[in-house]
N, C-alpha and C positions, 0 to 999 in steps of 0.2 A: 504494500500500500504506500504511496506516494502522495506529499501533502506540499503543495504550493502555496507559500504563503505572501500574501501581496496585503498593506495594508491591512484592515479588519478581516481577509478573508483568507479561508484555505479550503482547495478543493480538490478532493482526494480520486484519483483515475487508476481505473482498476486494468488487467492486463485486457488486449483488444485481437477479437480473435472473427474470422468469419466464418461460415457452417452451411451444413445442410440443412434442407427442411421441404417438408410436402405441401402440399396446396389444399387449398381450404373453400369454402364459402362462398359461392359470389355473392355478388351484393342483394340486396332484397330487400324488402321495407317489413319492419320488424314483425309487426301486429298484423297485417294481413297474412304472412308469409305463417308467422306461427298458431293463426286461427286452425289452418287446416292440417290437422296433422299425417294425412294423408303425399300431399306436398310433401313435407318436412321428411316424411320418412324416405322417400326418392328422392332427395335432393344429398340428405345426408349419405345415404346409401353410394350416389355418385361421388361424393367425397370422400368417401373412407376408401373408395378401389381407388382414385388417380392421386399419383404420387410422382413429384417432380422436385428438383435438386432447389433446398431452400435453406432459411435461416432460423437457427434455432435448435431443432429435434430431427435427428441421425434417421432414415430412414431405412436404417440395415441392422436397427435391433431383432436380435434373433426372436423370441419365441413373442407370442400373442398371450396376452394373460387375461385370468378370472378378474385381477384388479379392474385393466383396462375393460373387458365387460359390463362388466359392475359399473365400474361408471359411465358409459354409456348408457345402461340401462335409466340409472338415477335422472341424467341429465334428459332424456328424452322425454322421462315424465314432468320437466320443470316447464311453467307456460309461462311466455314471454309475458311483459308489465303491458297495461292497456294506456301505450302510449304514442304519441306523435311521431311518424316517420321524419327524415331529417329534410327541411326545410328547405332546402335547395341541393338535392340529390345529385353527387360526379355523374350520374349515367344521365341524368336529364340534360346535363348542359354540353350547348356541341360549340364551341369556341371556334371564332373566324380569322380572327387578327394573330399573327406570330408574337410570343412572348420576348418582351425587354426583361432581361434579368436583370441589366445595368439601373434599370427601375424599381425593382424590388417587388415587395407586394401591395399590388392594385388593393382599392377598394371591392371592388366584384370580389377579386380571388380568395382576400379574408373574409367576405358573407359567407361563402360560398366555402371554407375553411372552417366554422361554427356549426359545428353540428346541434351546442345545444350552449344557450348562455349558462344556462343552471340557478340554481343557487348561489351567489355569491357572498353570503352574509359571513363566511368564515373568511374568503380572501380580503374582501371590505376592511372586517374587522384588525385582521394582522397587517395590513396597509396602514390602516389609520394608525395603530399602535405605533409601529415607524417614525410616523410623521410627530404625532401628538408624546411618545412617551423616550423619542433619540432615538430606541431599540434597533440594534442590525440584525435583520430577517436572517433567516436559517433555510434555505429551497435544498430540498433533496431532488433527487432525480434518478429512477432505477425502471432498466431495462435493459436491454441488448447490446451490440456490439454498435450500433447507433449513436446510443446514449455512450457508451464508450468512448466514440470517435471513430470508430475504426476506419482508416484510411486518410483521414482529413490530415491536412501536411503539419497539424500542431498542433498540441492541446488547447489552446489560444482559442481556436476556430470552429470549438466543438459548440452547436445550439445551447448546451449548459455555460460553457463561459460566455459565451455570448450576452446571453441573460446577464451573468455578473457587470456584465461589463457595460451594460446599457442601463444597470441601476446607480453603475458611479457618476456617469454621465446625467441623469435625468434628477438623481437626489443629490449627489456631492456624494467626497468621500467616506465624507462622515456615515454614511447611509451604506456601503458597501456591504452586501449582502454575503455571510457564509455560504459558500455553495458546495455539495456535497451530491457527488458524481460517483452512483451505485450501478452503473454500468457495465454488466460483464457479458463479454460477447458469447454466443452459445449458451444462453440460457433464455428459460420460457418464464411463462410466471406460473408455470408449480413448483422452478428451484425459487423463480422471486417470491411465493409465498413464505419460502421454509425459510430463507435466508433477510428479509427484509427487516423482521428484528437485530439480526444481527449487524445487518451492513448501513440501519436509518436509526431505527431508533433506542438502541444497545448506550449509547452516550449522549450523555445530557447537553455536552458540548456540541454536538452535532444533530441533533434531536431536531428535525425539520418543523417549518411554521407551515411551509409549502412542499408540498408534495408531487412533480409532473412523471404519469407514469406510461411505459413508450413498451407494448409488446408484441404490438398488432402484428407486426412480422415475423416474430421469434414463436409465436402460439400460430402451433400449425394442426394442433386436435380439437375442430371445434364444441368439441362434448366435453373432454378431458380438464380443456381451458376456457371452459366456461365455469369450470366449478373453480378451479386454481383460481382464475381471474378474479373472479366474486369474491371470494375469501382474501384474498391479497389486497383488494379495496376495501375490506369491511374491516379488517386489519388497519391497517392505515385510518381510516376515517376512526376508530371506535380506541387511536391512542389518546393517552389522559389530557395533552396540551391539544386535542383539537385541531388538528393541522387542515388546512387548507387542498383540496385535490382538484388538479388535472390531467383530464384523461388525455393523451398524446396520440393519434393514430398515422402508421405509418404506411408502406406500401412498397412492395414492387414493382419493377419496371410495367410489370403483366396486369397490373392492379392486385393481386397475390394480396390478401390482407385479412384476420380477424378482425377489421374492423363492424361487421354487422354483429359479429356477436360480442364482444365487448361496448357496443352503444348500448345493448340492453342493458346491460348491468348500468350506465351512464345515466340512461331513463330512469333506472329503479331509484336511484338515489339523489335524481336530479342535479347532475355534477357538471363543470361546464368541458365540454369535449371538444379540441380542437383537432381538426384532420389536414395534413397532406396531402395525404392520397387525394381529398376532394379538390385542393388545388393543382397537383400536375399531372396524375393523371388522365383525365379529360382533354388535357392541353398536349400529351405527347399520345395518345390515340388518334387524335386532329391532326396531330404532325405538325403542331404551332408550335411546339418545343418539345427538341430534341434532348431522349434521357439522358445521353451522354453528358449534356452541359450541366447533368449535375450530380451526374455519378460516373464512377470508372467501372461497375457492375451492374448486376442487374438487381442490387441490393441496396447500397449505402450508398447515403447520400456524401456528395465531395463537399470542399468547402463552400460553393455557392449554395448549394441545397442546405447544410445547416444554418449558412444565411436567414435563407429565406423559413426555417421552423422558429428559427428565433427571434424574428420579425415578428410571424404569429401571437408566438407566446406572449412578446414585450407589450404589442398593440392590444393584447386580452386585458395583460396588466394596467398599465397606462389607461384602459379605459374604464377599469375599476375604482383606481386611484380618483381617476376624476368623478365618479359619483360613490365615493366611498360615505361619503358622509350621509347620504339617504340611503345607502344599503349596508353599513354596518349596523348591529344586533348585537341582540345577547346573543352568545356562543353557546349552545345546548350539546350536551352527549348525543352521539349517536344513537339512536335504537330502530333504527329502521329495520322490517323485516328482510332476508334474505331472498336472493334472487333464487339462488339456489337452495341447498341442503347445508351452505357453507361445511363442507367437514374440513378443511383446512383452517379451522378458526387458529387453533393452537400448535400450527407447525413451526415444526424445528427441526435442524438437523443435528447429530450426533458424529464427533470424529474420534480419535483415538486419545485424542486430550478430555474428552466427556464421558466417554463410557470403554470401560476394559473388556474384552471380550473373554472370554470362559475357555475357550480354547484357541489358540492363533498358532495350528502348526504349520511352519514352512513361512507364515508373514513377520515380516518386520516393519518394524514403526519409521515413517520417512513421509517427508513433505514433496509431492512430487507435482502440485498443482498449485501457484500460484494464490490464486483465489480460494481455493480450498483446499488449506493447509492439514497434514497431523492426519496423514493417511494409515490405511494398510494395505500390504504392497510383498504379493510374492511372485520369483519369478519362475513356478509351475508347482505342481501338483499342492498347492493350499488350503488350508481347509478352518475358516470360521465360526466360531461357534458363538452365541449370547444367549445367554438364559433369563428370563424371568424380567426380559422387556415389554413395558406397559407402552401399550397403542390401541389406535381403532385401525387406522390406516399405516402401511411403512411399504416402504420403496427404499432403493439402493444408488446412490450417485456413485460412480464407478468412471474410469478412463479409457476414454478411446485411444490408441496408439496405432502409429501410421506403419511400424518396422515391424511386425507382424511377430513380436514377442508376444502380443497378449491373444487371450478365447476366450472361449465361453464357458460361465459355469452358470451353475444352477444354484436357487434360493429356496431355501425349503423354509417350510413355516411348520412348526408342532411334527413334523417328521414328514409333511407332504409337499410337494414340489410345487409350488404357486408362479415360479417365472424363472427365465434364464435371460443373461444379458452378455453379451459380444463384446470385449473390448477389442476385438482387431479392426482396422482401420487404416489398412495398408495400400498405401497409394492414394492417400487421402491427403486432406491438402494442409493439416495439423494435430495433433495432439488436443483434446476438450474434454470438460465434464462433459458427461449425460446420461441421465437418470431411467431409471426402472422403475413403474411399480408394480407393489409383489402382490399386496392386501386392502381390502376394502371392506369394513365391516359396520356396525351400526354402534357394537359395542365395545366397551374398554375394558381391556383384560390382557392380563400378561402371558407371553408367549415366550415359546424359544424360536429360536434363526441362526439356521445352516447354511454356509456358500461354502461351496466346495466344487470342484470342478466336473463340468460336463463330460459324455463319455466322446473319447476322443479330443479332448483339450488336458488331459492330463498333465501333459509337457508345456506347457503354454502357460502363460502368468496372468496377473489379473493386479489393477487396483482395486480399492474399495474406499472411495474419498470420504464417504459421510451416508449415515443412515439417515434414512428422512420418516419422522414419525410426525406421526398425529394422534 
């Protein structure tokens, strides 16, 4: 972890990686699309067989599991909130005129970037506190390899300093905002559920006012991360200082995006969500702007594209600030109901620094991941044992490796084999987490958990970066 300190601020960038991942959802307007469950079931059905090189989630995990079942089934029964499709929908608008980037963002393009103003009475209120009380804001920001950076020529140029850097400019330095960059590339948000106490709000130093959260790209299971997502915001909203939330939606060259299923959760909580995608999109379909000018893939935005999210973000703010006085409020607890089933209300993950295992033969203790440190790590036939761990849900964050040292083992739960997970990853284009999961249950009760090697991965190693329980 790496801390830049400049004046009042320091913002801490985690390593930046890019990934695979499968394709999702097209677009659709929420409430009509989820009336019909008939629809819904063929549409997802289409999406669970096509699978294309994306960011986020590996789509060369070996086995299919009960977990993953399970929560599809759950999610299927969850019925979207009875609310307004987005106001000026990317598929409706067919753009004539070639984009000025040298112009920045138009009016049109930021309507047309608000999917939903929301509730603003928590952003209002930590605005005005600023102004009215000195206070320098605390903005967190966790997501993908996006929020990361990844690729942009500096950390300078990343949408989160940007942010910083347009609060020194519009308040003085005095106002210079802590900014805390929870960024890590290859990850979705069922690791940002497990991890976001750790990486936002674990220290009081860093403990966000403001919250902008960026996964639409990186959530490529839209059943799976629909329940991650929901819980990871409810999370967030339901910490004790009340923070502030925006929802961030991002895109693919292809349009590629969880963004329809993540506005539901937006709707349910009436949170203010700004989109990309609804900005370029539309305009490089049109052929009015070419994706290259703002990416060097078909993923990440370069440095004119965080430009232009940061533009976004600053002009939401900025026009908070200026009606903060008629929309600051009392600040109330969350208790909103659940989109979902939230069961990731109380995730966490587990490494070799939290819990001992009961048997570790053949592993040894070694940090061999960046971001998630205090592994277990052998190189062939290993075998893990933990007894008398208390969960409903638990999955396995484990290492993909590209030098065809690592395989596949299997996870047993109470002595029966619930999932197997692949570390090979050979001929691949890095080294990443990416997670498993084994179980899914309604209740809590303590189990044992076996990894031990698949037959025919004997010889072949395996990490084990961190248990993920709920």
């Amino acid at each position: 972890m790496q801390i830049y300190p400049t004046f009042k601020f320091s913002i801490v960038f985690r390593e930046k990686t890019c990934y695979n991942y499968s394709d999702t959802m097209i677009y659709r307007k929420e409430t009509e699309f989820m009336k019909n469950k008939k629809i819904l079931a063929l549409i997802l059905a289409a999406v669970m067989t096509a699978s294309l090189a994306a960011c986020g989630t590996s789509s060369d995990t070996s086995a299919d599991t009960s977990a993953e079942t399970a929560a599809e089934e759950a999610s299927a029964e969850t019925e979207a909130p009875e609310t307004e499709a987005v106001t000026t929908a990317a598929s409706d608008y067919v753009p004539t005129e070639p984009v000025d980037l040298d112009a920045g963002i138009t009016d049109a393009m930021y309507e047309r970037a608000i999917v939903n103003v929301g509730d603003r009475t928590r952003l209002a209120s930590v605005l005005k506190k600023m102004e009215t009380e000195g206070e320098n804001l605390k903005i967190g920001f966790i997501g993908g390899s996006i929020t990361a950076g990844s690729i942009v020529t500096s950390s300078e140029n990343t949408y989160a300093n940007r942010v910083w850097i347009h609060f020194i400019k519009k308040f003085g330095e005095e106002h210079a905002p802590n900014i805390v960059n929870a960024g890590i590339g290859a990850t979705d948000s069922y690791i940002g559920v497990h991890r976001v106490e750790r990486d936002l709000f674990e220290k009081e130093e860093t403990c966000p006012d403001i919250v902008v959260v960026e996964f639409s790209v990186n959530d490529t299971r839209p059943l799976v991360n629909k329940d991650s997502y929901d819980s990871l915001v409810r999370r967030i909203l339901s910490q004790p200082n009340n923070p502030a939330v925006i929802l961030l939606f991002q895109t693919q060259e292809d349009g590629t995006s969880l963004q329809d299923v993540h506005q539901e959760i937006g709707f349910k909580y009436d949170l203010p969500m700004i989109s990309y995608k609804n900005v370029v999109y539309p305009e490089v379909k049109a052929g009015t702007l070419k994706w290259s000018d703002i990416s060097p893939d078909n993923i990440h935005p370069n440095d004119v594209g965080h430009g232009l999210v940061a533009q976004l973000l600053t002009r939401f703010i900025d026009e908070t600030y200026d009606e903060a006085n008629s929309l600051a409020g009392e600040v109330t607890a969350f208790d909103a109901e659940p989109l979902t089933k939230d069961i990731y209300k109380d995730a966490h993950m587990l490494n070799s620094e939290d819990i001992t295992a009961d048997t570790a033969e053949n592993f040894t203790l070694e940090s061999i991941n960046n971001n998630f440190p205090n592994n277990w790590v052998t190189e062939g036939n290993g075998t893990l044992v933990f007894k008398d761990i208390e969960f409903r849900n638990f999955g396995v964050m484990f290492q993909k490796k590209t030098d065809g040292s690592f395989g596949k083992y299997d996870v047993y739960i109470d002595g029966e084999k619930k999932a197997q997970f692949d570390g090979d990853f050979t001929g691949g284009w890095g080294n990443y987490a990416e997670t498993q999961e084994c179980m899914r249950s309604d209740e809590t009760a303590k189990h044992t958990v076996e990894i031990k090697p698949a037959e025919g991965s004997e010889d072949k190693g395996a990490a084990i970066l961190a248990l993920m329980i709920s």
